[in-house]
C-alpha positions in Angstrom: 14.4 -31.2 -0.9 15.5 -33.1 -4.0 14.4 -32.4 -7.3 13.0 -35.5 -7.9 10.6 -35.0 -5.6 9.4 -31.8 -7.0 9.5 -32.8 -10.9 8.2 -36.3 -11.1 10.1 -38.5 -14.3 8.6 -38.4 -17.6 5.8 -35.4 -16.7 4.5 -32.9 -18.9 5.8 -29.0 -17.7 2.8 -26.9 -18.0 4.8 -23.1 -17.0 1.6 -20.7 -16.3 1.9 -17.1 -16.6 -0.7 -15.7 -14.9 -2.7 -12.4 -15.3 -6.2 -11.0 -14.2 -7.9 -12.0 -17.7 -5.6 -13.9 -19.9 -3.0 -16.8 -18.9 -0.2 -17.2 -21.1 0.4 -21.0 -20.9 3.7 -23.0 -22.6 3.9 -27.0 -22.7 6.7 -29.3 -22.6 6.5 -32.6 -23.4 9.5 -35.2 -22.4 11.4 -35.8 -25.6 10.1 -33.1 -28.1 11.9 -30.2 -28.9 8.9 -28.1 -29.9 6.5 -26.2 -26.9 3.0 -25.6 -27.3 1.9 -22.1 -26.5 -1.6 -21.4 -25.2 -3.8 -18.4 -24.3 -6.1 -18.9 -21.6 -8.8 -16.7 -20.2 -10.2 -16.8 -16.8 -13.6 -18.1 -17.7 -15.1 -21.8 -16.9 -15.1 -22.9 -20.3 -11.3 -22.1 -20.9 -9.9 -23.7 -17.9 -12.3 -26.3 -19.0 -10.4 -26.5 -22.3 -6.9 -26.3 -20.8 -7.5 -29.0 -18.6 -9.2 -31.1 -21.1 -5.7 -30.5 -23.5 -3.5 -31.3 -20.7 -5.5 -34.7 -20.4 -5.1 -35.7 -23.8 -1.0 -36.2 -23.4 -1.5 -38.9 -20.7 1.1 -38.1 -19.0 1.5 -36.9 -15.4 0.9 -33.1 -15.1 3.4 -30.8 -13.3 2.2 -27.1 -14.1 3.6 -24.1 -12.3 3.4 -20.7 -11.2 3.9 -17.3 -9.9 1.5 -16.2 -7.2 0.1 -13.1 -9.1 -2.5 -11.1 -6.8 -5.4 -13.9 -5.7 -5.5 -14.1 -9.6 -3.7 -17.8 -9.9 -5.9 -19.2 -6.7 -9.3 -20.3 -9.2 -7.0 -21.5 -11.9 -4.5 -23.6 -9.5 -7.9 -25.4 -7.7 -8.8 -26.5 -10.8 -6.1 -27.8 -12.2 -6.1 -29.7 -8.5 -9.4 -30.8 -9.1 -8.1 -32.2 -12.3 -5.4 -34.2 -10.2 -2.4 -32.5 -11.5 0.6 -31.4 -9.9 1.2 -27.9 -9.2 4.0 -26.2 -8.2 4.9 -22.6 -6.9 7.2 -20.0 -8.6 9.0 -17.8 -5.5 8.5 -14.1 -6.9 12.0 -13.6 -5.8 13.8 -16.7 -7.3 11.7 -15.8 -10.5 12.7 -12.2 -10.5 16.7 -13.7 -9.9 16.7 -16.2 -12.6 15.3 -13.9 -14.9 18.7 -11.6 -14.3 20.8 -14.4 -14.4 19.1 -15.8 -17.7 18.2 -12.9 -19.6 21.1 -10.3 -17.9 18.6 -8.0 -17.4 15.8 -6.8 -15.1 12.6 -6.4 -17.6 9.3 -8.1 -16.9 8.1 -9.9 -20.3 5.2 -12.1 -20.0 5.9 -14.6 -23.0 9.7 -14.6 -21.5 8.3 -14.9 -18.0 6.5 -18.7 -19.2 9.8 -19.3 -20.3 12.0 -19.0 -17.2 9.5 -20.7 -15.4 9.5 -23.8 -17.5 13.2 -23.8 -16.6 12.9 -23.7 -13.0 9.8 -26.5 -13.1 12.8 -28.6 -15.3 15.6 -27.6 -12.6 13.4 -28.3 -9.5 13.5 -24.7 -8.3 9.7 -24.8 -7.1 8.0 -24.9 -4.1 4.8 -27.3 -3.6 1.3 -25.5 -4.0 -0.9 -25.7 -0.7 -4.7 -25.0 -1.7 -6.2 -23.1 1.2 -9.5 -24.1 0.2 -8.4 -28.0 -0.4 -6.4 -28.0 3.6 -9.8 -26.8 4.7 -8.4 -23.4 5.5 -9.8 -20.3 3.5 -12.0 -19.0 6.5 -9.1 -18.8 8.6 -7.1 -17.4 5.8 -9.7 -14.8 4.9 -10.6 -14.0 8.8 -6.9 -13.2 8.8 -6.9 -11.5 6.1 -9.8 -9.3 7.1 -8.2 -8.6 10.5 -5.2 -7.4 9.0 -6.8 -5.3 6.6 -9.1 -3.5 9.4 -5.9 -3.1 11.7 -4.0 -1.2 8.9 -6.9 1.3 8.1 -7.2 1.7 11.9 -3.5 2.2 12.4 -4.0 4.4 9.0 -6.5 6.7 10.9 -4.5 6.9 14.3 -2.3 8.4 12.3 -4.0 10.8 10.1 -5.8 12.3 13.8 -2.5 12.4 15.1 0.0 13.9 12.9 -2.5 15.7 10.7 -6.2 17.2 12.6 -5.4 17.5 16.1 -2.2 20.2 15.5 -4.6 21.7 13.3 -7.8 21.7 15.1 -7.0 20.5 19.0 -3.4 20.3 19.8 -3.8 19.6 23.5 -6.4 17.1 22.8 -3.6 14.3 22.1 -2.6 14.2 26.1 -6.1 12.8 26.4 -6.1 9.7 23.5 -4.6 7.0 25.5 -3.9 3.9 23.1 -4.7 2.8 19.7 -8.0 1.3 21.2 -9.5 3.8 22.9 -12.7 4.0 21.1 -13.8 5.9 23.5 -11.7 8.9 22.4 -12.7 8.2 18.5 -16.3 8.6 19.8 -15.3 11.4 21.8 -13.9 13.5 18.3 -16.9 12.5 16.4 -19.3 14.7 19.0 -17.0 17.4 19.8 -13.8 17.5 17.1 -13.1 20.9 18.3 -13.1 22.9 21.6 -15.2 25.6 20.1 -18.0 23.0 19.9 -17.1 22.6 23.7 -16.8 25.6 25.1 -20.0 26.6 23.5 -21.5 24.6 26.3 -21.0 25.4 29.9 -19.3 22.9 31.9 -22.1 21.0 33.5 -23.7 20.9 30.2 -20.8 19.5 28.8 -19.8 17.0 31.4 -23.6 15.5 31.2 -23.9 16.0 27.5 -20.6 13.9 27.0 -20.7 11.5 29.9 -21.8 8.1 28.3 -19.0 9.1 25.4 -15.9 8.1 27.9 -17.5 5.1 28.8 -17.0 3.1 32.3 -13.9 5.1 33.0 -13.1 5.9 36.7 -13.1 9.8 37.6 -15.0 10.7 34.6 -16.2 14.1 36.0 -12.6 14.6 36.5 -12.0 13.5 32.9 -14.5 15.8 31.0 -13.5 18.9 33.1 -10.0 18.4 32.7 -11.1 17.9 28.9 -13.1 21.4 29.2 -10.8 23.5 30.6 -8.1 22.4 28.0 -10.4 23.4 25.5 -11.3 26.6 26.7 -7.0 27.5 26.3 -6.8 25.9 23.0 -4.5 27.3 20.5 -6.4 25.3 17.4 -7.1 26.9 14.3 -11.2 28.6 15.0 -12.7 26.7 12.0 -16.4 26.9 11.6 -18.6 24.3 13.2 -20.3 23.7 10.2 -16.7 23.7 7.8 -16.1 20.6 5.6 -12.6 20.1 7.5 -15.0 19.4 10.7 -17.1 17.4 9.0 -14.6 14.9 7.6 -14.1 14.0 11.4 -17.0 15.1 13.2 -20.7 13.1 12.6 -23.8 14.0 13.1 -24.8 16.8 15.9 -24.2 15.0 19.3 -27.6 15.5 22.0 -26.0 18.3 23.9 -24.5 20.5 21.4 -26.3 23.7 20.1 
């Protein structure tokens, strides 16, 4: 990848810093010493008026960026729109030249639209893809979403198994299969300790907890099992009713007393 390919001859360097409500913005034009700074907020009408001042150079636009947050994403599809050129800033090459310029670590924002005016001079960019533009942002945020739901789900594995079952039902993690065993999530949420099963007997149990397994085979074998192992529990005996239950537990289950 050459750097005439990523900075075009004779284009005006636009370096962006970007930021939830103001965008620090510095301008180069081929030939003149001096920069024009600007301040930008992330409203219509200011990205209006940036665009409309990059216009008035006629020159080709190359402005660039570090991806900051989803922050940069409305700015950057504008100044698409516009038919600029934009350019991304690696967070790591950033972060290096900054060392190597400044010989020091220190995150300035007016020195930060500096260094990346010198790496959109230098070529050190990567071309922008607008997910939204490549007919991709439902994919991306599907993704996204997926992701997120699989951490907090991973999150919660975790928290049940390191944190309430050897407080509450030790033996109960024998029983928990796989990370998508709803079944057993479902299971907790009627019955999150054996005191709440044991109160029952154990046909009262079995056929108050039956649909919870779901289509498993032997499930009479399954909820006994489960009985008995609650009836030599060594979990702490917290109260039915304690708040510690009732962060896991939901409403009364049919079947308990």
């Amino acid at each position: 990848m050459t750097t005439t390919k990523l900075t075009p001859d004779n284009a005006l360097l636009v370096a962006i810093d970007i930021a939830k409500h103001r965008n620090e913005v510095l301008i180069e034009e081929p030939g003149r010493a001096r920069r024009r700074r600007m301040s930008v907020l992330n409203t219509r009408s200011e990205h209006d008026r940036l665009i409309e001042a990059l216009g008035q150079y006629g020159r080709p636009v190359l402005a660039g960026f570090e991806a900051t947050g989803n922050y940069h994403r409305p700015l950057a599809h504008r100044l698409l729109e516009a038919g600029f050129e934009v350019r991304l800033i690696s967070s790591l090459a950033l972060a290096r030249t900054r060392q190597a310029l400044t010989n020091g670590w220190d995150k300035n924002d007016p020195k930060d639209a500096q260094i990346i005016l010198h790496m959109l001079r230098i070529g050190a960019v990567q071309h922008y893809h607008d997910p939204l533009a490549h007919g991709l942002v439902d994919l991306q945020e599907l993704s996204k979403t997926h992701e997120a739901i699989s951490k907090a789900k991973t999150e919660l594995w975790h928290r049940l198994l390191t944190h309430y079952l050897p407080l509450y039902f030790p033996e109960a993690e024998r029983f928990r299969g796989n990370s998508r065993s709803d079944w057993f999530l479902a299971f907790l949420e009627a019955y999150p300790t054996p005191a709440l099963i044991t109160a029952l007997d154990k046909e009262a149990f079995v056929a108050a907890a039956w649909q919870l397994v779901g289509r498993k085979v032997s499930k009479e074998r399954l909820l006994s099992d489960i009985y008995e192992t609650a009836r030599e529990s060594i979990g702490l005996p917290v109260a039915a009713d304690s708040d510690a239950v009732a962060l896991v537990g939901g409403r009364p289950h049919r079947g308990r007393p």
